[in-house]
N, C-alpha and C positions, 0 to 999 in steps of 0.2 A: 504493500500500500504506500502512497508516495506519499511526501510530508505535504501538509499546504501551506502552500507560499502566499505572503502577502502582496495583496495588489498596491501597495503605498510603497513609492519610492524611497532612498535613504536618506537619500540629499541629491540638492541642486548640484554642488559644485565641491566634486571630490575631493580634494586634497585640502580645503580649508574648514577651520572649524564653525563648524553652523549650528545657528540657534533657530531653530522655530517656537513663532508665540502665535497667540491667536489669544480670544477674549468669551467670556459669557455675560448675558446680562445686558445685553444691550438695549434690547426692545423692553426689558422692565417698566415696573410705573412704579416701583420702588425697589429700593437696596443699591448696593454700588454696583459697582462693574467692574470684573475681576478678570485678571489679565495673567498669562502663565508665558513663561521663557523656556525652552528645554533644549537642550545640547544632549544628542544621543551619540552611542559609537556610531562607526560607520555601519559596522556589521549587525546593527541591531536589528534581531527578529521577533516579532509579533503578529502570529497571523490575524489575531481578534480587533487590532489596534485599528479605529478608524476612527472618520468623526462624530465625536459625540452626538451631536444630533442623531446618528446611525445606530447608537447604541444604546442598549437597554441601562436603566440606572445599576441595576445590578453588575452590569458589565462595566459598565465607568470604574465603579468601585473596588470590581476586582482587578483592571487593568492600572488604579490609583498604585498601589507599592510595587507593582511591578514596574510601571515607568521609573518612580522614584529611585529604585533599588539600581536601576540599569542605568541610567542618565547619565552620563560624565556631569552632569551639571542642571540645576532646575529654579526656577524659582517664582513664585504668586506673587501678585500684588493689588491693590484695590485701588477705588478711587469714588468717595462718596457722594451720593445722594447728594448733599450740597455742594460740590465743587462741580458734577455734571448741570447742578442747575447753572451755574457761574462760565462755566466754559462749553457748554455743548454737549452729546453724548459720544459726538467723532472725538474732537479734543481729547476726550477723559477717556477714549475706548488707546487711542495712540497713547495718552500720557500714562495707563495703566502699563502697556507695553513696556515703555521707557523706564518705567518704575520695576518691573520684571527684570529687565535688562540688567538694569543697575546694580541688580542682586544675588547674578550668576555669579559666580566661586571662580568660574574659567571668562576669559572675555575672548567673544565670539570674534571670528575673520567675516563672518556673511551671518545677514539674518534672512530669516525666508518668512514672512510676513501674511497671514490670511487675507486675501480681501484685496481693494483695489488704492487702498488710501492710506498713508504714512508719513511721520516726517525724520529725517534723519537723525540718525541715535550715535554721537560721538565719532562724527564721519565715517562708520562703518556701513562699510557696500549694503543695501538691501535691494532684495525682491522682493514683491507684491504680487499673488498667486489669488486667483479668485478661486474660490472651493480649493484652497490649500490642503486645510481642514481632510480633503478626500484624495487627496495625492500624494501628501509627502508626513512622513514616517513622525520628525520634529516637529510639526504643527500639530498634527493628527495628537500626539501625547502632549500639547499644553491646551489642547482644546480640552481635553480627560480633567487634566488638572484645574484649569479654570472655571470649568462647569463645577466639578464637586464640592473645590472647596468653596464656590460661591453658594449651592445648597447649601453648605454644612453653616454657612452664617446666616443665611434664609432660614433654616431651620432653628435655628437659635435665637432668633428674636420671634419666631412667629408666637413663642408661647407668649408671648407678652401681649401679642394683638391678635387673638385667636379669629378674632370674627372675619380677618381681612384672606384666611385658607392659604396661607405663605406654605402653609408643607406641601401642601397638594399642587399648588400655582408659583409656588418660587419667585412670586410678585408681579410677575408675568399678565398679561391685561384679559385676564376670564372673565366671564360672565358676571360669574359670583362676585370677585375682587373689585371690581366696576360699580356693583349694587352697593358690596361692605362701603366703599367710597362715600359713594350717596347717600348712606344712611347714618353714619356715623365720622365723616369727615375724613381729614389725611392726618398721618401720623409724621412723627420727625424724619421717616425713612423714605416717604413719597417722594418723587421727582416733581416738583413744583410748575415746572416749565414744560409736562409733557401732560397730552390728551385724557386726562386722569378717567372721564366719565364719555359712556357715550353720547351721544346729542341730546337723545332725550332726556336723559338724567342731572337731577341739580346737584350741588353739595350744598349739605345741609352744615350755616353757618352757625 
C-alpha cells in the first residue's frame, strides 16, 4: 500500500529559509484577529495538513502539536478588537502578521504570505499566494495555528457573555450573534466599526 503524499507544496523557494503566516478572525464582529508565522523543514511531511477552513476542529487540534513539535520555528500573535476599530481589519490582519514575525526564534530569508495584500516586514522578500492557505505546506500550518489559538481565546471569554454563542460562532456574524446584539447591546470585545446587526435589526441603547 503506498504512503499518501500531500498535495501542499514545501516551499516556494528552496534553498532559503521560509516563513509562512496566514490569519483567523477576520470576518468577526468581535474578538481580535490572530495571526501565526511558521518556518517548517524543508522535508516536512503531513498528509492531513491543509487549510483550516478544510478541516475538521478536531483535526486542527490534533495537527496543533504536531506542527508545533516539527516547526524549526513558530509563533501567534493578536491584534484587538480596539486597535482593528482604529486601523482597519487589513491593517491589523498584516500588523498581526508583523507581530508573528517578530517572534520567530529563527529570522526568515522569504515569507510566503496568504492572500493578495501585504506590507513589507524588515525588507524581507515576500510573496503573496491567494489560497496559500491550500498550496503551501508553511501557510497551511499557521492557518492551524491561528484559527485554534484564536478559538481557545473565543472560548475563554465566551463564558462571560454566554448569551452572544462565542463557543458555537467564535464571534463570527450568525444569526443568533446578530439577535444577542440586538437584544442586549455590544460588549468590550465587539468591532465597533463593523456591520454589527442586520438591516432590520436595532441595538438596543
Amino acid at each position: 500500500m503506498s504512503k499518501k503524499m500531500s498535495i501542499l507544496q514545501n516551499y516556494l523557494q528552496k534553498n532559503r529559509i521560509e516563513a509562512g503566516c496566514d490569519e483567523a478572525g477576520r470576518g468577526c464582529l468581535a474578538g481580535p484577529v490572530f495571526a501565526a508565522a511558521v518556518i517548517l523543514p524543508p522535508e516536512f511531511d503531513c498528509p492531513e495538513l491543509n487549510d483550516s477552513k478544510k478541516l475538521s476542529e478536531k483535526m486542527r487540534y490534533k495537527l496543533r502539536p504536531i506542527i508545533e513539535k516539527e516547526a524549526l520555528a513558530f509563533a501567534v500573535a493578536s491584534v484587538s478588537a480596539e486597535e482593528i476599530d482604529q486601523i482597519n481589519i487589513l491593517n491589523a490582519s498584516i500588523l498581526g502578521m508583523h507581530r508573528a514575525l517578530q517572534l520567530l526564534k529563527i529570522k526568515p530569508e522569504h515569507i510566503l504570505v496568504d492572500g493578495n495584500r501585504f506590507k513589507p516586514f524588515q525588507e524581507i522578500l515576500h510573496t503573496c499566494i491567494i489560497k496559500g492557505d491550500s498550496k503551501f505546506m508553511s501557510i497551511a500550518a499557521a492557518s492551524v495555528l491561528a484559527k485554534t489559538y484564536r478559538d481557545d481565546y473565543m472560548n475563554g471569554i465566551a463564558t462571560d457573555f454566554p448569551q452572544y454563542d462565542w463557543l458555537s460562532n467564535k464571534g463570527y456574524p450568525t444569526a443568533k450573534h446578530r439577535r444577542a446584539i440586538a437584544e442586549f447591546g455590544i460588549t468590550p470585545h465587539h468591532r465597533k466599526t463593523f456591520r454589527l446587526l442586520d438591516n432590520q435589526l436595532k441595538i438596543e441603547i
